[in-house]
Structures are given as C-alpha cells and as structure tokens.
C-alpha positions in Angstrom: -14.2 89.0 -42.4 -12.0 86.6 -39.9 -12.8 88.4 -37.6 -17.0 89.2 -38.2 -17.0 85.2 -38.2 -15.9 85.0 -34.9 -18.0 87.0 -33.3 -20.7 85.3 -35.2 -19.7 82.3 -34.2 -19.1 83.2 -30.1 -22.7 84.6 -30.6 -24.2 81.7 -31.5 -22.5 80.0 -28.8 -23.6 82.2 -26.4 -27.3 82.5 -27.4 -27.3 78.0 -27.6 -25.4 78.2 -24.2 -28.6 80.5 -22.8 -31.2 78.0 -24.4 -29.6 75.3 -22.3 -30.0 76.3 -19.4 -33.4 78.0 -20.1 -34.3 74.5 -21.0 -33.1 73.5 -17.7 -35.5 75.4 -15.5 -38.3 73.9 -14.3 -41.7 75.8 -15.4 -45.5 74.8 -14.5 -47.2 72.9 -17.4 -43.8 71.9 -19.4 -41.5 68.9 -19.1 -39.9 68.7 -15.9 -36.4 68.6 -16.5 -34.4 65.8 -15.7 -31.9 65.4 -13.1 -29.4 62.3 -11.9 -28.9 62.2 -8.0 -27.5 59.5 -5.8 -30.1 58.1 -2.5 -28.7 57.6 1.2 -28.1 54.0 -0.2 -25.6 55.3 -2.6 -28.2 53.9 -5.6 -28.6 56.9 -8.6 -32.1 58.0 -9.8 -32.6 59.7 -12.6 -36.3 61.3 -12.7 -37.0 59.9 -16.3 -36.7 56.7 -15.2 -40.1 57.3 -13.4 -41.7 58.4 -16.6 -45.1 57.1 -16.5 -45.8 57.5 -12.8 -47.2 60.6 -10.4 -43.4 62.1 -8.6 -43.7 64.2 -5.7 -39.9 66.1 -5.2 -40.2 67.4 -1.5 -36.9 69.8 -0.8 -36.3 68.5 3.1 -34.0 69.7 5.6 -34.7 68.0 8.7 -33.2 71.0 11.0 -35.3 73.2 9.8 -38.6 73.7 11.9 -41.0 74.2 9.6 -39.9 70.8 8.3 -39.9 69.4 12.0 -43.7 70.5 12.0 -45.0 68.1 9.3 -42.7 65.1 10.6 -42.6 65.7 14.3 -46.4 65.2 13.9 -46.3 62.5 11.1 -48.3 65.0 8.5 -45.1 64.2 6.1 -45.5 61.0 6.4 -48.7 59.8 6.5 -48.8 61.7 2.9 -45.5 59.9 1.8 -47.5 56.6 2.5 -50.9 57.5 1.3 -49.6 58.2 -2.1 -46.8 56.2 -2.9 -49.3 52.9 -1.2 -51.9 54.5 -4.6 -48.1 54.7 -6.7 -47.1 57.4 -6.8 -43.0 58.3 -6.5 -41.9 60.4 -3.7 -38.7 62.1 -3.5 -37.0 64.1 -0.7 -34.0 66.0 -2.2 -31.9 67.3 0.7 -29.6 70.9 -1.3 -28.3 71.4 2.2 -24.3 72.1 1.4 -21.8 70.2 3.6 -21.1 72.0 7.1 -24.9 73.8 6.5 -28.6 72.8 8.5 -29.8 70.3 7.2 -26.4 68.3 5.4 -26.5 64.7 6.6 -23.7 61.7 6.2 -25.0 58.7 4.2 -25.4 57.0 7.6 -27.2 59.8 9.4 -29.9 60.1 7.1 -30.9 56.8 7.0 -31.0 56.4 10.6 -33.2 59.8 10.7 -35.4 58.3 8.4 -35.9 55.7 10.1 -36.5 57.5 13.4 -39.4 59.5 12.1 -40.6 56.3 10.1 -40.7 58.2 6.6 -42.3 56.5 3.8 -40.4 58.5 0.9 -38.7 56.3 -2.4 -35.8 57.7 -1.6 -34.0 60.8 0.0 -31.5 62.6 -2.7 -28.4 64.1 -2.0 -27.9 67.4 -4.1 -24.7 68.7 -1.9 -24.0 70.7 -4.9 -27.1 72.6 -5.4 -27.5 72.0 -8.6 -31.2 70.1 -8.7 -32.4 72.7 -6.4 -31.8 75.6 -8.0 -32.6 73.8 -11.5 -36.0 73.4 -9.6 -35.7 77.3 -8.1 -36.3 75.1 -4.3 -36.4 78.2 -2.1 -37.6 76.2 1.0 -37.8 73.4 3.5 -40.6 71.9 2.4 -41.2 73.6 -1.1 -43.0 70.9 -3.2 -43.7 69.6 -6.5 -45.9 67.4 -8.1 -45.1 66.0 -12.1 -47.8 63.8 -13.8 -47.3 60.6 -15.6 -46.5 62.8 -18.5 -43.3 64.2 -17.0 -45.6 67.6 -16.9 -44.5 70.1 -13.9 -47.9 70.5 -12.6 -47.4 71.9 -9.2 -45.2 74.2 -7.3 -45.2 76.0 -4.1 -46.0 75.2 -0.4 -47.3 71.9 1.4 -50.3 73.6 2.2 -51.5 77.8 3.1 -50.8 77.6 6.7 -47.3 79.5 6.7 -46.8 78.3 10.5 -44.4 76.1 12.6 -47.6 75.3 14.9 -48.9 71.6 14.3 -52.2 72.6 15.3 -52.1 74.8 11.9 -52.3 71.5 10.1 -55.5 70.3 10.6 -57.3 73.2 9.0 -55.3 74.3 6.5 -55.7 73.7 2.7 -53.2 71.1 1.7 -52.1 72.2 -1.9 -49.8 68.6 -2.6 -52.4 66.3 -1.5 -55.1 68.6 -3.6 -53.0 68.5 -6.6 -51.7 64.5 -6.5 -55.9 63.7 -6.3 -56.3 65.4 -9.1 -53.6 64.1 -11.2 -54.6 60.2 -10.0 -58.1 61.2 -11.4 -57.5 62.6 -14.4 -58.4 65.5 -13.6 -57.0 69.6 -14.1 -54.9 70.6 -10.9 -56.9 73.3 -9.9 -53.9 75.4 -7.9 -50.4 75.3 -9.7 -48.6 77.5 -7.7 -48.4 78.6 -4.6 -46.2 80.6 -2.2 -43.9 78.1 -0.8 -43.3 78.8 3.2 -40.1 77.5 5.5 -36.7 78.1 5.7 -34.4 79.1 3.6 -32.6 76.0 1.0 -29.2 76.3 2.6 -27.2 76.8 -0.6 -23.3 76.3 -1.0 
C-alpha cells in the first residue's frame, strides 16, 4: 500500500510538473506568459508590469542579415517609433548565448543601439534561452504582438517577404504593423500567425 502511494504521489507530481510548463508556452489567443529579464541598462522588466498596454516582443540578433535588412534600412525602426510614439511597448529580446551571433556586452548593445537610432523600450538579455523558447522564438526577427489584455495575439514573421533584399520591403505585406492597427482600434487581428523568416535564435 506504501508503496501504491508513492507512485501515486510521483504521478501527480509528474502530471502538475507537465501542467507548468504547458502553462508556460506561449499560444495565440491566451495569456501570454510572463517572463522577468534584465535591459542593456541592467533595469529588470517583467511583461505584467505592462498589463494594460499593446507589447511588441521582437527576437533581434543584430548579426544576423535578415535583421540587418529592416535596421540597415530603418524599416525596424521607424515601426519602433510609430508605435511606441501611439503607446505601445516594444521589446527586443536578444536569446543569443554568450560566444554565439548575435550575444552583446551590456556596453555593446547600447552603443549599437544607438548607432542604428532604435526606438525600442528596451533591449532584453535572455543569455539563457529561457524567454525564447518559453515564446518558441525560432528567428531573428520572429514577432509578437500582446493586447492590452495580456492576450498573445500575433505570432510569426515581420512581414511575407522571406528576403534579405531591402527593396522587398516596400511591397510586402507587413503582418506586425497589420496586427498592432488592429489592436489600437479595437478591432479582430485578422492574421495570427504567420511563418516567421530569418535566421536561426542562436540557442545555448
């Protein structure tokens, strides 16, 4: 009977264990979960401090030229200040491990920042990997877009031009700035997910 209790027990354990980090996945049209990281300032953010607000999470690795296409040609940014000048919260998480494309000292990144005149709240450090694969971030970009709600209501590419060619940008159908207008107006976000395009998040 000692011994049927255990396993009971353990199998409870196991099963509340799974539902944990089920809970921790992030899945279109339920709460986004919530994650603490640490800026380029050293400051911590936690995302459910901007409950009540449009977030943007943009996975960034600023080696990677598919990344490089949107900044070098200020697409990147001119959406960072667009959105966060109408309120919105825009975060670049960097899962870049150290020694990888992408990783960054504290004093790098703001000084790249600065060079390509971003306009994001703040840049995240998630060395560990552990936000991005909460998120399942397969690529530089790979975007998401969270209402006021804390809803996951997009996922997928910047846009449906799978390209490193600037020129790509002007006629392609931009899936973040489609989905943020439709959240500022109230309105259903006709495109959820999409195929997110770049390279690969360069994991630990």
């Amino acid at each position: 009977m000692k011994k049927a209790g255990i396993v009971m027990l353990l199998l409870f354990i196991a099963f509340s264990m799974s539902d944990i980090t089920a809970s921790e996945k992030a899945e279109i049209d339920k709460t986004a979960p919530n994650f603490i990281l640490t800026d380029s300032n050293g400051n911590a953010h936690s995302l459910t401090d901007f409950r009540g607000k449009v977030v943007v999470l943009e996975w960034v690795n600023f080696g990677c030229p598919f990344v490089k296409k949107h900044y070098n040609s200020k697409n990147m940014q001119n959406l960072q200040k667009k959105y966060t000048d109408a309120g919105v919260v825009w975060l670049s998480i960097c899962s870049s491990a150290e020694g990888k494309q992408g990783y960054l000292e504290k004093e790098e990144i703001n000084d790249k920042i600065a060079g390509y005149g971003a306009a994001m709240t703040a840049y995240l450090v998630d060395e560990s990997g552990k936000v991005g694969k909460m998120y399942d971030a397969k690529t530089t970009p790979h975007m998401y877009v969270i209402n006021k709600d804390g809803i996951l209501v997009y996922a997928g590419g910047i846009d449906d031009k799978a390209s490193t060619e600037v020129s790509d940008i002007e006629t392609a159908v931009n899936y973040v700035s489609a989905a943020l207008d439709a959240v500022i107006n109230g309105k259903e976000v006709n495109t959820k997910v999409s195929k997110p395009y770049g390279c690969s998040v360069k994991y630990k």
